[in-house]
C-alpha positions as CSV (number, residue, x, y, z in Angstrom):
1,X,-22.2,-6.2,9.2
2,X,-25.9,-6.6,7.3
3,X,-28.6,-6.8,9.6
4,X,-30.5,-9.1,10.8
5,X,-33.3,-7.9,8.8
6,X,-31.6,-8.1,5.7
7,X,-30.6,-11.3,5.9
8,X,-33.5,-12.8,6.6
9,X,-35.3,-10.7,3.6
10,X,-32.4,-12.3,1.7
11,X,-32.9,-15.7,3.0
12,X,-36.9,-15.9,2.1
13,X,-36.2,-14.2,-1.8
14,X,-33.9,-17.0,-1.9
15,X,-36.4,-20.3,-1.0
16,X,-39.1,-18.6,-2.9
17,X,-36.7,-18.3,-6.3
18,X,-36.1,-22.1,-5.3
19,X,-39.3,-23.2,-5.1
20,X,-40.0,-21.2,-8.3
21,X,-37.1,-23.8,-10.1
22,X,-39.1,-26.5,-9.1
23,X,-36.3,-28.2,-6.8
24,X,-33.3,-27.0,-8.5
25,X,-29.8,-27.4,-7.0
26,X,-29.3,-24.9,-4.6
27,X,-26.0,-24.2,-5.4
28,X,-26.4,-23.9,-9.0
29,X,-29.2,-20.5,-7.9
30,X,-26.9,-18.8,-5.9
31,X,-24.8,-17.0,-8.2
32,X,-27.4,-15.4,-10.2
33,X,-29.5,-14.9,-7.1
34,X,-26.6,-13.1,-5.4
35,X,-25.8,-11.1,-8.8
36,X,-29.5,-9.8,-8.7
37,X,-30.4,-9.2,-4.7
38,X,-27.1,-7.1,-4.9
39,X,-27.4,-5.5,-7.7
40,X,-27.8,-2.4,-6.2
41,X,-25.4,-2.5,-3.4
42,X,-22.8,-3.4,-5.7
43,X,-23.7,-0.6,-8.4
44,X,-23.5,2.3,-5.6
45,X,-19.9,0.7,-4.7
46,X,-18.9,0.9,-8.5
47,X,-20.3,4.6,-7.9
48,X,-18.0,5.3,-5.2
49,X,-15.4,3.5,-7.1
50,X,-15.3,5.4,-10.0
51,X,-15.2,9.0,-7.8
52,X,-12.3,7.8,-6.2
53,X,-10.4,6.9,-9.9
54,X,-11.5,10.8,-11.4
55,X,-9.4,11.8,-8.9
56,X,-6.8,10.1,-8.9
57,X,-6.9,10.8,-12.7
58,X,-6.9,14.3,-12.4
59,X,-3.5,14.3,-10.2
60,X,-2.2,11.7,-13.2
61,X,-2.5,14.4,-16.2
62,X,0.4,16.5,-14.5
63,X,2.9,13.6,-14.4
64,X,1.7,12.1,-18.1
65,X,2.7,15.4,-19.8
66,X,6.5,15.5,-17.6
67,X,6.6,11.6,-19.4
68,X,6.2,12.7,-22.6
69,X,8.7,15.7,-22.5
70,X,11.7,13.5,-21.3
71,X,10.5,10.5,-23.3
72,X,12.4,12.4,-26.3
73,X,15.2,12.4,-24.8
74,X,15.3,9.2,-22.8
75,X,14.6,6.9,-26.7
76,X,17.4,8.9,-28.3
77,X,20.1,8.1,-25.2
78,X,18.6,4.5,-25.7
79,X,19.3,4.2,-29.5
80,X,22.9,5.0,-28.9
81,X,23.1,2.1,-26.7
82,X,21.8,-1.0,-28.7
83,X,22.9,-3.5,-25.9
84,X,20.1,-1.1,-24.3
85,X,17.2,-2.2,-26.7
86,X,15.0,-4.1,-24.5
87,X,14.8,-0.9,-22.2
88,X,14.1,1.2,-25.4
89,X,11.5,-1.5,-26.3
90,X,10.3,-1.6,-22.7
91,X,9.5,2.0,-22.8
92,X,7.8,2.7,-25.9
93,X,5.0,0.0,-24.7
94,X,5.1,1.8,-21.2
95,X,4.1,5.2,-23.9
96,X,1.7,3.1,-25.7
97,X,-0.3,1.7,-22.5
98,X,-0.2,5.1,-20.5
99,X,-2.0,6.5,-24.1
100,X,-4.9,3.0,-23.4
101,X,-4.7,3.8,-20.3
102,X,-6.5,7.7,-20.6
103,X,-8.9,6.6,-23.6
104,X,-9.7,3.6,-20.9
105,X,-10.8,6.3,-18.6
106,X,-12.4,8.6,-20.8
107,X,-14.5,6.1,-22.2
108,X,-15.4,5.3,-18.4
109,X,-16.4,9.0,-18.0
110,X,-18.8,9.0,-20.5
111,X,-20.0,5.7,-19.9
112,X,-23.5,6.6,-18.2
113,X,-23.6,5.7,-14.5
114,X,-27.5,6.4,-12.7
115,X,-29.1,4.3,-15.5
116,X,-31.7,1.5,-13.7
117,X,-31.2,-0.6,-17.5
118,X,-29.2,-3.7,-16.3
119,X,-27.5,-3.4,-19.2
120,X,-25.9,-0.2,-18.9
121,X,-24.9,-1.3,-15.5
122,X,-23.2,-3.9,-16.9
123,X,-21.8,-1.8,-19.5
124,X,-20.2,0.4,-16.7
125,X,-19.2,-2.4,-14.6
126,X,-17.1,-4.6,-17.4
127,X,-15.4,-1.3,-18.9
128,X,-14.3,-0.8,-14.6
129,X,-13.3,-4.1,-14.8
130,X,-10.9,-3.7,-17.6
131,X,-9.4,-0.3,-16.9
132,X,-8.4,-1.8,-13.6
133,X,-6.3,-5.0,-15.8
134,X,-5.2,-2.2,-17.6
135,X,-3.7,-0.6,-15.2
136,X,-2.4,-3.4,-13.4
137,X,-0.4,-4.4,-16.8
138,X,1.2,-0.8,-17.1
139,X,2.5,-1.0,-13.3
140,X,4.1,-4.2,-13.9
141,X,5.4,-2.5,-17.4
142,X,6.6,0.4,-15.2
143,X,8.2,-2.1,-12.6
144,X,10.6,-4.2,-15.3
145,X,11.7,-0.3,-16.4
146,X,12.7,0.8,-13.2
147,X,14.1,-2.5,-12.5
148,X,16.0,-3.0,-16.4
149,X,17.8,0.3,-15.7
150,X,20.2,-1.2,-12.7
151,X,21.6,-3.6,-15.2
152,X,22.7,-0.7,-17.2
153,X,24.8,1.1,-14.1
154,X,26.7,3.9,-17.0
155,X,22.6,4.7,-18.0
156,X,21.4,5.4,-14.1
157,X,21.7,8.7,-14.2
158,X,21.2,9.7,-17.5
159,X,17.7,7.9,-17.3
160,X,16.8,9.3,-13.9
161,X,14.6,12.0,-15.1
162,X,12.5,9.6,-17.0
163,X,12.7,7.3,-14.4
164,X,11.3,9.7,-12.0
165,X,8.0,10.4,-13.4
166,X,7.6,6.8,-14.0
167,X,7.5,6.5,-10.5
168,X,5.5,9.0,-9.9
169,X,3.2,7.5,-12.1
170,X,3.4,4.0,-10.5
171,X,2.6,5.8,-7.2
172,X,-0.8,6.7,-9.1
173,X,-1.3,3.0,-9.8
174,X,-0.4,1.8,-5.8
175,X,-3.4,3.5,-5.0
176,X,-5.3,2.2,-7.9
177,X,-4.4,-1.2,-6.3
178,X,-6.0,0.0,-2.8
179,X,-9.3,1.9,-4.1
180,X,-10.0,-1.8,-6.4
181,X,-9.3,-4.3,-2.9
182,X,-9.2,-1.6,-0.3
183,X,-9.9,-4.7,2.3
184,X,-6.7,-5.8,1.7
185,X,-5.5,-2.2,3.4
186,X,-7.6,-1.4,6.5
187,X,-4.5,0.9,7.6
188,X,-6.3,3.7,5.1
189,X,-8.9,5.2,7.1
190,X,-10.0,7.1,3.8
191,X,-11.3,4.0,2.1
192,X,-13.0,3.1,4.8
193,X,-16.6,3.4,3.0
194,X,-15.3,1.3,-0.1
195,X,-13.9,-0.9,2.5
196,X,-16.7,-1.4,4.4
197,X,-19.4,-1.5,1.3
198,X,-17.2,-4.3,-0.1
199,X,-17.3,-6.1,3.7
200,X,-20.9,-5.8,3.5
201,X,-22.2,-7.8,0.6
202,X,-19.9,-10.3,1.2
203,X,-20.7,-11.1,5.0
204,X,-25.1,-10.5,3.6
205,X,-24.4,-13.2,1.3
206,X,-22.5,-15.6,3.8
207,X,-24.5,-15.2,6.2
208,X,-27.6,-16.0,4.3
209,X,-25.8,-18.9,2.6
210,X,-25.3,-20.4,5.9
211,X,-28.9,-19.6,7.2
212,X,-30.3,-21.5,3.9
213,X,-28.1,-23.9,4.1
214,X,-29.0,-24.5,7.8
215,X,-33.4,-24.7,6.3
216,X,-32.6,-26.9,3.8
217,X,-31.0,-29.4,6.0
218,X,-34.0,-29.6,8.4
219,X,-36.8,-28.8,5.4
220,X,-38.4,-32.5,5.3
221,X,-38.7,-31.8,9.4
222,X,-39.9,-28.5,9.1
223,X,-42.6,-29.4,6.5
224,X,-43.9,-32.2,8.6
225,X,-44.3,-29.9,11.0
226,X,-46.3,-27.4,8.8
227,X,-48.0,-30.4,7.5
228,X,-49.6,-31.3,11.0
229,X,-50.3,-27.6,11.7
230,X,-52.2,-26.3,8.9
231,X,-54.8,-29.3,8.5
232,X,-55.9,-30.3,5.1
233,X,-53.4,-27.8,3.9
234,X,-49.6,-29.8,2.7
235,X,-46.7,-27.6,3.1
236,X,-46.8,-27.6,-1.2
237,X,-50.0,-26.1,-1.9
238,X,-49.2,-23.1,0.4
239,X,-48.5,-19.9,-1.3
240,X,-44.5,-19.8,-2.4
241,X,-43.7,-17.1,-0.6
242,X,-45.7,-17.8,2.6
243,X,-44.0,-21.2,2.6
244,X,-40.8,-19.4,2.4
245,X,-42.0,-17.1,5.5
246,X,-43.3,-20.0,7.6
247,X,-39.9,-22.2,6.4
248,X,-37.5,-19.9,8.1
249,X,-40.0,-18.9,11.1
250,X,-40.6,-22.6,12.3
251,X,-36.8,-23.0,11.4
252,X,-35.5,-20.3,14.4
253,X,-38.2,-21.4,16.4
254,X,-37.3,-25.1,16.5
255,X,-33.8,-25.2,15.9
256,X,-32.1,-22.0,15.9
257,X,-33.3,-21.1,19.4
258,X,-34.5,-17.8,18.3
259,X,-37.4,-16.4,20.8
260,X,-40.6,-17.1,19.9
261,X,-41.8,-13.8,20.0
262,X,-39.4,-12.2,18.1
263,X,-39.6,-15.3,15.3
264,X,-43.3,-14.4,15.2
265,X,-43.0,-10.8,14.6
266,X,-39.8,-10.8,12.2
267,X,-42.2,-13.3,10.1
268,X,-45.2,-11.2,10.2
269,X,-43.1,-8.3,9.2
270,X,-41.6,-10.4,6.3
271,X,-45.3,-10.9,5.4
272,X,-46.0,-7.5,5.5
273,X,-43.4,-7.0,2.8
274,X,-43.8,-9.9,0.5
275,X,-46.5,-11.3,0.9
276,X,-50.7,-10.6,0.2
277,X,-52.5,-8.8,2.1
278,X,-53.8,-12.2,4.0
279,X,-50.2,-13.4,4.6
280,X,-50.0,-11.7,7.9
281,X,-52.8,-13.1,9.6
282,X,-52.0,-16.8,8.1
283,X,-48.1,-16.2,9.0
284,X,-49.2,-15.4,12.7
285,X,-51.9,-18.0,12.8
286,X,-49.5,-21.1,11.9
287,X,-46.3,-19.9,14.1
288,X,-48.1,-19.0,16.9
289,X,-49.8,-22.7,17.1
290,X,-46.1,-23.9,16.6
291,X,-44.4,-22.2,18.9
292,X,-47.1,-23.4,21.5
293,X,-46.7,-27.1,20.5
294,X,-43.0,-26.8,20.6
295,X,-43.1,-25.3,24.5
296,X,-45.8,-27.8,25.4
297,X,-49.1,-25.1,25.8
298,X,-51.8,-26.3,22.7
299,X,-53.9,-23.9,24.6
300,X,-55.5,-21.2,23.0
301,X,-53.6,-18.1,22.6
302,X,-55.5,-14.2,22.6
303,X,-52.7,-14.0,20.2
304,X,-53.2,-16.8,17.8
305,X,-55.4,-16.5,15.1
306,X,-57.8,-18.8,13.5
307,X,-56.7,-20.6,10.2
């Protein structure tokens, strides 16, 4: 699971790029916000990805080479059967797709892979994408072989040999199928990291959707409130990315039940990290005077500081 400091880094890049839009439609930022703040997770998964496949790939050159020696013999028992033909034609495209299938990887191998350009990384990731189709297409090709040959019981055994690498081969491609959606098998302890990198960006980005979602609904509130506190200052003519600090800290202070001291200091740490080298004391200064309106003591604080 991210933590909770990620999310909320997450959550305040997210309201500053909103107010940045000028009141855009939430929903409509989201997927280009998401593509960007995990841009990096999702390029070290692609990473890890790809070891996984030049393995696999390596154990495949074996079988590929026991294909091609029986798929002589296997196209010349066809042609003698011409009731046979769509097996015939059903192997020759299982020939010609195991062929895409190895320039599809090569070209991944030579694709470069630490590059920061966005566009190599995008490179990389749609030529992933497509080796993985590709793939899937050849095991379904393998699947109506394997299954065309028991409507020809007389060709069975004949075909065996060929038939056996085939599944050899499709045994390469089952595990394909885990290492590109390993969640969907959490019995394989050794995917576990591609599993759990996967897991990750997913539950960052829902829980921050829900956190933002749970800000926006209460924003009109929560500027009011920020309003009264910083006098002569409206909520709009505070720096963006303060406003984005002091929006999610007087959030968890006044409605997410979040204690104050650990709102204040996850805010001034947020500060730290985003914000000038003022945002700090003006961060502390605002949520320290709400959280002691909200619990009833406008005293003065030794911790508050003076806007």
């Amino acid at each position: 699971m991210p933590s909770r400091r990620h999310i909320r880094e997450a959550v305040v890049q997210f309201l500053y790029c909103a107010d940045l839009e000028g009141g855009a439609n939430p929903a409509e930022l989201r997927g280009p916000f998401w593509d960007f703040v995990t841009e990096s997770d999702r390029r070290s998964l692609q990473l890890a990805t790809f070891r996984t496949v030049h393995h696999l790939a390596h154990g495949r050159e074996g079988r590929l080479v026991e294909f091609v020696e029986r798929l002589a013999t296997a196209n010349a028992l066809l042609s003698a059967w011409p009731q046979a033909e769509v097996l015939k034609l059903e192997l020759k495209r299982i020939n010609e797709m195991e062929s895409g299938w190895s320039t599809a990887f090569s070209k991944l191998e030579r694709l470069p892979k630490d590059d920061d350009d966005a566009s190599v990384a995008e490179s990389f990731s749609a030529a992933l994408e497509k080796f993985f189709k590709l793939d899937r297409d050849l095991a379904l090709a393998r699947l109506r072989f394997l299954q065309g040959i028991d409507d020809f019981p007389a060709l069975r055994n004949q075909l065996e040999a060929v038939a056996a690498t085939i599944r050899r081969l499709q045994r390469i491609s089952d595990r394909l199928r885990m290492v590109e959606e390993p969640e969907k098998f959490p019995e394989q302890a050794d995917l576990a990291r591609l599993r759990d990198s996967k897991a990750e960006i997913r539950a960052l980005r829902k829980k921050s959707d829900e956190l933002v979602d749970s800000i926006l609904a209460k924003k009109e509130e929560i500027d009011e409130t920020l309003a009264a506190v910083v006098e002569n200052f409206a909520p709009e003519r505070i720096d963006p990315v303060d406003r984005a600090i002091l929006r999610l800290g007087t959030y968890e202070l006044l409605h997410a039940g979040t204690p104050p001291k650990v709102a204040m200091n996850e805010s001034i740490e947020l500060a730290k990290r985003f914000g000038t080298t003022d945002s700090k004391r003006f961060v502390n200064g605002v949520l320290d005077k709400i959280a002691k309106q909200a619990s009833g003591n406008a005293g003065p604080s030794e911790n508050q500081e003076v806007l």
